[in-house]
C-alpha positions as CSV (number, residue, x, y, z in Angstrom):
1,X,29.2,58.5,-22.3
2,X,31.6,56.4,-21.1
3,X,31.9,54.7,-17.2
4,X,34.6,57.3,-15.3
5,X,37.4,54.9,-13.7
6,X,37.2,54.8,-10.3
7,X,40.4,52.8,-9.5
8,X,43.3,54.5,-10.5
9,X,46.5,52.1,-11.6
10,X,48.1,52.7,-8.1
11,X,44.9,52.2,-6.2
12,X,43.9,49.1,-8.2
13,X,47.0,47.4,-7.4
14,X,46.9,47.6,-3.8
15,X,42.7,46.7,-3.8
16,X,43.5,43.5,-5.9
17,X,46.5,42.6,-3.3
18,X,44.1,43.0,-0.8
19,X,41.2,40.8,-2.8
20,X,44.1,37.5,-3.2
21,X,44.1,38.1,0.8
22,X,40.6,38.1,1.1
23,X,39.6,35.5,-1.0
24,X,41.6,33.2,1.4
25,X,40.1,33.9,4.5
26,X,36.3,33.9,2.7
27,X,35.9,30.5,3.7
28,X,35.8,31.6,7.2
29,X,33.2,34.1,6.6
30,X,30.6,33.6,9.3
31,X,27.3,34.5,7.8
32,X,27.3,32.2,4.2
33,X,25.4,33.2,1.5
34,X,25.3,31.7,-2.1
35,X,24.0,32.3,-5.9
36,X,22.3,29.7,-7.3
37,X,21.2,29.1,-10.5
38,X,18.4,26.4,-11.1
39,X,16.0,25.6,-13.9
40,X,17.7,28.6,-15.8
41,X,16.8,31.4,-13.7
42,X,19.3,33.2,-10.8
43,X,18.4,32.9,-7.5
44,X,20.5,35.7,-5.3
45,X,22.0,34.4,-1.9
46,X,23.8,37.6,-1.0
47,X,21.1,39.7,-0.2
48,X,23.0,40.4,3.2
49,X,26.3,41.6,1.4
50,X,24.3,43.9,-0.7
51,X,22.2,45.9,1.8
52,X,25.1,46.4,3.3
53,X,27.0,47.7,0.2
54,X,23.5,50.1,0.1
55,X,24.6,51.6,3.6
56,X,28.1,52.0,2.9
57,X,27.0,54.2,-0.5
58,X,24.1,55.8,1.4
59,X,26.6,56.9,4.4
60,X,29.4,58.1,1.7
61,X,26.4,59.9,0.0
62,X,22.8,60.2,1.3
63,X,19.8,60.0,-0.8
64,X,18.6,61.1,-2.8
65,X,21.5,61.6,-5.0
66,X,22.7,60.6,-8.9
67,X,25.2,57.8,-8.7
68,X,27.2,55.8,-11.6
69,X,27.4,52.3,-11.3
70,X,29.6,50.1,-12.2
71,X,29.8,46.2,-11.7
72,X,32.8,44.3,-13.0
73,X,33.2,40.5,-13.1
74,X,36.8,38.8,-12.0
75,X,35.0,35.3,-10.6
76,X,33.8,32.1,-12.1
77,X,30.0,33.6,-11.6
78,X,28.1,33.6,-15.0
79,X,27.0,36.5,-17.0
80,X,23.0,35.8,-16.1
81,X,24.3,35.7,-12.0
82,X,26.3,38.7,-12.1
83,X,23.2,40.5,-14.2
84,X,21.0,39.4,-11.3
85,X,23.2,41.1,-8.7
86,X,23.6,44.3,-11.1
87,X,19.7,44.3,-10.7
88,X,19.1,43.4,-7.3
89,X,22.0,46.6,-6.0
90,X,20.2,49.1,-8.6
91,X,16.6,48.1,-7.2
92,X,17.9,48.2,-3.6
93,X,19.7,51.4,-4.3
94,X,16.3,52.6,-6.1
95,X,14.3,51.9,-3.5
96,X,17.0,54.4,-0.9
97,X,15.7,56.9,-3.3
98,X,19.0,56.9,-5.0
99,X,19.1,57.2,-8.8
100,X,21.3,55.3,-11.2
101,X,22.3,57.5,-14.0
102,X,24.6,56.3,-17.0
103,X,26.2,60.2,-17.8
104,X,26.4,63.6,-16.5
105,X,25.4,65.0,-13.7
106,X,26.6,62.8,-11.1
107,X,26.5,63.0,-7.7
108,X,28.4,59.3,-6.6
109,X,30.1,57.3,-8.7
110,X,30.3,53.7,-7.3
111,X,32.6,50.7,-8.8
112,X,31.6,47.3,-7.5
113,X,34.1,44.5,-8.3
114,X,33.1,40.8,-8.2
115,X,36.5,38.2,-7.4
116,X,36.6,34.8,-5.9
117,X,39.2,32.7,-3.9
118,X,39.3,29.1,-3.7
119,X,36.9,28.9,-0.8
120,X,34.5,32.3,-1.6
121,X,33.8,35.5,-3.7
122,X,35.0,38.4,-2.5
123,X,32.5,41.5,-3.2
124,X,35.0,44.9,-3.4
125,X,33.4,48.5,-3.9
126,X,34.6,51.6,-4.0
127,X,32.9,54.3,-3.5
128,X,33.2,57.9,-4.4
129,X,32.0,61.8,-4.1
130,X,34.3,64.7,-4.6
131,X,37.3,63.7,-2.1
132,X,35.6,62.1,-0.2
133,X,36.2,58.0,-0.5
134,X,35.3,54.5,0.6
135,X,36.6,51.5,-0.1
136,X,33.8,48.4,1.2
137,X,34.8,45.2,1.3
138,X,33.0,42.1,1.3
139,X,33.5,38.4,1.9
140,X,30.9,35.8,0.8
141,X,31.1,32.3,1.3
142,X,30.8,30.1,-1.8
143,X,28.6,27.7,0.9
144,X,27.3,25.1,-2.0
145,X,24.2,25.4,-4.4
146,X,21.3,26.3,-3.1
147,X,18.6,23.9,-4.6
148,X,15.5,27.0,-4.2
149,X,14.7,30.3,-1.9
150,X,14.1,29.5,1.7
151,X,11.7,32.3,1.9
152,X,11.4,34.9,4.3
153,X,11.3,39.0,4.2
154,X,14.0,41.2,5.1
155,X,13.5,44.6,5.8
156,X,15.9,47.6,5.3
157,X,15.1,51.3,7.2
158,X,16.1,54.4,6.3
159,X,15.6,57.5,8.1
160,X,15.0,60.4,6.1
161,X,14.1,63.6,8.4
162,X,13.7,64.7,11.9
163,X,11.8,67.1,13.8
164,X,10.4,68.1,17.5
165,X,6.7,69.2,15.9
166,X,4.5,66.4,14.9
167,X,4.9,64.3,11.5
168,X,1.7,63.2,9.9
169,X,2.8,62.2,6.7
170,X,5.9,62.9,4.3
171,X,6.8,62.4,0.4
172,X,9.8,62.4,-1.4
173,X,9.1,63.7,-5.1
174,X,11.1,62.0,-7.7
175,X,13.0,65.2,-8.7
176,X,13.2,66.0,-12.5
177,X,16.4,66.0,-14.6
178,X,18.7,69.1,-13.4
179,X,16.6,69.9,-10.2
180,X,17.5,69.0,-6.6
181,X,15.6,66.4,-4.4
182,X,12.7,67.5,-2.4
183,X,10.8,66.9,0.6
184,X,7.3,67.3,1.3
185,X,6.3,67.5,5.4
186,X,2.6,66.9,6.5
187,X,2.1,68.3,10.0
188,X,-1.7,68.9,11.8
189,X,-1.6,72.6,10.6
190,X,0.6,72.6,7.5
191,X,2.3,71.3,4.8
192,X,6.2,72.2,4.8
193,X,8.4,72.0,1.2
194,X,11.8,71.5,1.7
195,X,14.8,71.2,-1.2
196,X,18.4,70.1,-0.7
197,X,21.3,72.0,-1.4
198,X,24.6,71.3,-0.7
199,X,23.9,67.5,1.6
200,X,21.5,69.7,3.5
201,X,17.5,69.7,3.2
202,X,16.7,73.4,3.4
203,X,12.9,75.2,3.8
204,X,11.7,76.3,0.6
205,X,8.0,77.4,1.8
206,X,5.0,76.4,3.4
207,X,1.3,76.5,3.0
208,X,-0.8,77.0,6.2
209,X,-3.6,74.2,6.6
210,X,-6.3,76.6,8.3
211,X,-9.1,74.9,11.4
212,X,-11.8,74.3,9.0
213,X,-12.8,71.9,12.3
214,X,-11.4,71.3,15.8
215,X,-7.9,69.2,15.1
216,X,-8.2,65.7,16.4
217,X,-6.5,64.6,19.8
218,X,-4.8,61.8,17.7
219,X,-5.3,63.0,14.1
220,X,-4.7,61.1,10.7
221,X,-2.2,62.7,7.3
222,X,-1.7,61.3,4.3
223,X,0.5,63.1,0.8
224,X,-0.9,61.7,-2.3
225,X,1.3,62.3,-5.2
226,X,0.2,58.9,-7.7
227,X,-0.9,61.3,-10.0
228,X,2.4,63.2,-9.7
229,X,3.2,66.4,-8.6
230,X,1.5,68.4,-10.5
231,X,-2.0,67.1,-9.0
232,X,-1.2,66.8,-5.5
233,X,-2.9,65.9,-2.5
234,X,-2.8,66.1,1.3
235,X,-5.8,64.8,3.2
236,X,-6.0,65.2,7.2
237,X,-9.1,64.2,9.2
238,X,-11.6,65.7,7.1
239,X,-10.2,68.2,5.4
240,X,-8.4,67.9,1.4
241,X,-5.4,70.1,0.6
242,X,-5.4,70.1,-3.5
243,X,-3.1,71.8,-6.0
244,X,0.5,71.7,-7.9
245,X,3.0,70.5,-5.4
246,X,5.6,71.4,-7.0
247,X,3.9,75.5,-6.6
248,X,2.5,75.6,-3.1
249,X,0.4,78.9,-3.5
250,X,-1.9,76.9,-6.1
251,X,-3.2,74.8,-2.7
252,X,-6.1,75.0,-1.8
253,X,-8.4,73.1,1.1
254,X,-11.7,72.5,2.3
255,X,-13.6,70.2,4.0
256,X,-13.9,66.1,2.6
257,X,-15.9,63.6,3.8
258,X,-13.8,60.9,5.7
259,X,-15.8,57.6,4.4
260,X,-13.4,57.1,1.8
261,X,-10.7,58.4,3.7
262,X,-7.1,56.1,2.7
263,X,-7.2,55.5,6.6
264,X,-10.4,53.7,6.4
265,X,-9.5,51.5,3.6
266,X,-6.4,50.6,5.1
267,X,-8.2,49.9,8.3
268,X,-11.2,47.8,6.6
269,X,-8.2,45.7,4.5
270,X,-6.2,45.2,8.2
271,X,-9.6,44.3,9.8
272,X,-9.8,41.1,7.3
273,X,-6.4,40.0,7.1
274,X,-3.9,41.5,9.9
275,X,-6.5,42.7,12.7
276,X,-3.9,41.9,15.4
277,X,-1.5,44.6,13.8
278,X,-1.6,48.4,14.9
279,X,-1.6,49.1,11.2
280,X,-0.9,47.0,8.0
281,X,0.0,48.2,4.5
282,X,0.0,46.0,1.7
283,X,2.7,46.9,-0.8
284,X,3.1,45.4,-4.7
285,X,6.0,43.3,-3.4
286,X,5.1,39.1,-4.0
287,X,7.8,36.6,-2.5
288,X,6.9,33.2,-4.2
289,X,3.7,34.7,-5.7
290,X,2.7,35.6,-1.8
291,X,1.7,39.6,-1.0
292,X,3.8,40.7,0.8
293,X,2.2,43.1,3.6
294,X,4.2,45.3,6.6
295,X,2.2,45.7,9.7
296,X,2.9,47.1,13.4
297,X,3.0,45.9,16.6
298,X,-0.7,46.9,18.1
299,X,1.0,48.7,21.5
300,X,-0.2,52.0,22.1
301,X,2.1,55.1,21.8
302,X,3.7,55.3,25.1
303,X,5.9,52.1,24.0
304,X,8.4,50.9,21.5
305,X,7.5,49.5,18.4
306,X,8.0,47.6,15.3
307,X,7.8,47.0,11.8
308,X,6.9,43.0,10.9
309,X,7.0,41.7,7.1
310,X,3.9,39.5,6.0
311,X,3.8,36.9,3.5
312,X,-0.3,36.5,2.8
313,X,-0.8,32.9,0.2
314,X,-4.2,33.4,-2.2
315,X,-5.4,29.8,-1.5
316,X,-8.2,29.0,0.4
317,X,-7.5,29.3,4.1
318,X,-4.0,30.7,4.0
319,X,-3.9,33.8,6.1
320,X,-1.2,36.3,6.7
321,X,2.1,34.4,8.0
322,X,5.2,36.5,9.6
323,X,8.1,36.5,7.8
324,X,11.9,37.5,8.1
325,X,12.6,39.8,11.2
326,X,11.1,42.9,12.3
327,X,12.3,46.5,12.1
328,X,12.8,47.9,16.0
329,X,11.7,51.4,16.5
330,X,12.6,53.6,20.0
331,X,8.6,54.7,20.0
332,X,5.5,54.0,18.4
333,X,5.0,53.8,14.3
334,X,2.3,56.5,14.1
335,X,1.5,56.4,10.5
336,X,2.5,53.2,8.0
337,X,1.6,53.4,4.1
338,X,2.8,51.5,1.3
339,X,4.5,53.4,-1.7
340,X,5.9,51.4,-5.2
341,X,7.2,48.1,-4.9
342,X,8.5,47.1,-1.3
343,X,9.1,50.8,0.0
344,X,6.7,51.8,2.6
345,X,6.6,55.8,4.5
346,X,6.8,55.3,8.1
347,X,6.3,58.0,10.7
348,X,8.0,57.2,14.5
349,X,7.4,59.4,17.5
350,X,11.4,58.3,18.9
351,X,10.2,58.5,22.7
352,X,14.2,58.5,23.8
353,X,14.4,61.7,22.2
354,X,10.8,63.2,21.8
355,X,11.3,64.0,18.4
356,X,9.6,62.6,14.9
357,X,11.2,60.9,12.7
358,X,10.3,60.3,8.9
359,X,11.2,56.4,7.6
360,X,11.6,54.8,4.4
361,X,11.0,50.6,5.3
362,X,12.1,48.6,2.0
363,X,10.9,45.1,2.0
364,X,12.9,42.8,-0.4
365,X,12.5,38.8,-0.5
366,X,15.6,37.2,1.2
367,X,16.6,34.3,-0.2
């Protein structure tokens, strides 16, 4: 199926008056960036520019939600450059929890439009749902080749869901074709389903987690869904909550011994490479064949907190080494684990507010 034209002719005219206008003033762009490309492969300097294309889309239209992308080349960059960029906005945009679909239905549609000036590119996106409509524009200085990556980690947040009771764990279960997102809530006593309909996550049932033991003064949640939905999992401090996630009155639970408890093994791996972190999660994310890990800051809960990006080397005497800036919570990170690629679940007691709030951290490698 073909793309559906964002621009219309009227529209387009006034957005590529406005680009000419932009392109001129690029060069005065504070914060430069630049693509390179060396020894044949693309190395993506506007890593900034493009997160910040991500929150423009995600405040238009939340995840998750089906969106049509489009990228179109007007500058001197190269077909192999502007593919790079079509793949680093798709995986950003992936890792919101967004999905890029090429037909019907959509949610989103978004038109990204790559121009240049004499003195920078000029990054233009529209951005669409119903009647409601943004136009995001971007200015990147040209600033030179870069001759490699400088390295470092950048992190994006994204919070998902807020309540007053306590958050142990959550999940967000990649929705078949047709169906609506979900939500899946751990809390000490039960596991709550939610679905959203119409830009609004709404209850759609629970299952009761009954006191097999006295609940823990500070105790431990984790949702398991690597084996998908279908074979679900919720573990708390000692007791396993089994069964189709996707139909809560198949779940069942029971006591489980806590030795190989995900907790433990994420607290033996931090013990051996991060034990000055609160906790550490090591994602599938390498940055110059490095790991790269996400850790806390090792306050207790009565303080603010934050998320820090890890490169870890495999030679012989490298350790873990910070890298990029952290993420800066308003209360403790209570729970930390690593999902696919450089997305990690984090849980945040806000203590502004009192509330919980559900996080999705994304680690990418800044270049």
């Amino acid at each position: 199926m073909a793309k559906q034209p964002l621009l219309q002719p009227t529209f387009l005219t006034r957005v590529i008056f406005r680009i000419a206008i932009l392109s001129v003033a690029a060069g005065l762009c504070a914060s430069a960036r630049a693509i390179a490309q060396t020894d044949g492969a693309v190395s993506i300097g506007w890593a900034d520019e493009l997160r910040e294309l991500g929150d423009a889309v995600a405040r238009v239209s939340p995840p998750p939600c089906r969106i049509d992308l489009l990228v179109s080349n007007m500058s001197s960059l190269s077909a192999d450059q502007v593919a790079a960029i079509d793949e680093w906005l798709k995986t950003n945009l992936g890792n919101r929890h967004f999905r890029i679909v090429d037909g019907q239905p959509v949610d989103a549609y978004v038109n990204v439009t790559l121009s240049e000036g004499v003195d920078g590119y000029v990054l233009v996106a529209q951005i669409r749902r119903g009647t409601d409509e943004q136009l995001a524009i971007f200015p990147v200085d040209k600033g030179g080749l870069a001759a490699k990556r400088v390295g470092g980690v950048a992190l994006d947040d994204q919070l998902i869901w807020v309540q007053s009771g306590r958050i142990l764990d959550f999940a967000l279960p990649q929705p078949a074709a047709g169906e609506p997102p979900r939500l899946i809530v751990l809390e000490v006593g039960r596991i709550v389903f939610y679905v959203r309909r119409n830009a609004q996550w709404q209850i759609d049932g629970s299952v009761i987690i009954p006191p097999l033991r006295p609940w823990l003064r500070a105790p431990r949640g984790y949702v398991d869904l690597s084996r998908g939905v279908s074979n679900g999992e919720a573990l708390l401090s000692g007791v396993q909550c089994k069964g189709d996630f996707g139909v809560p009155n198949t779940i069942d639970c029971g006591f489980v011994s806590q030795q190989s408890a995900p907790w433990a093994l994420q607290d033996e791996w931090k013990s051996k490479n991060l034990s000055s972190a609160g906790d550490a999660a090591l994602t599938s994310l390498e940055c110059d064949d490095r790991s790269v890990a996400l850790a806390t800051g090792s306050g207790d809960w009565t303080q603010a907190d934050f998320v820090q990006g890890y490169e870890i080397g495999t030679a012989k005497g490298q350790g873990a080494m910070a890298s990029g800036n952290p993420l800066e919570f308003k209360g403790p990170v209570t729970a930390l684990w690593a999902m696919g690629g450089g997305v990690a679940r984090a849980v945040v007691q806000n203590l502004q507010s009192g509330n919980y709030e559900a996080h999705l951290v994304t680690a990418t490698c800044s270049h």
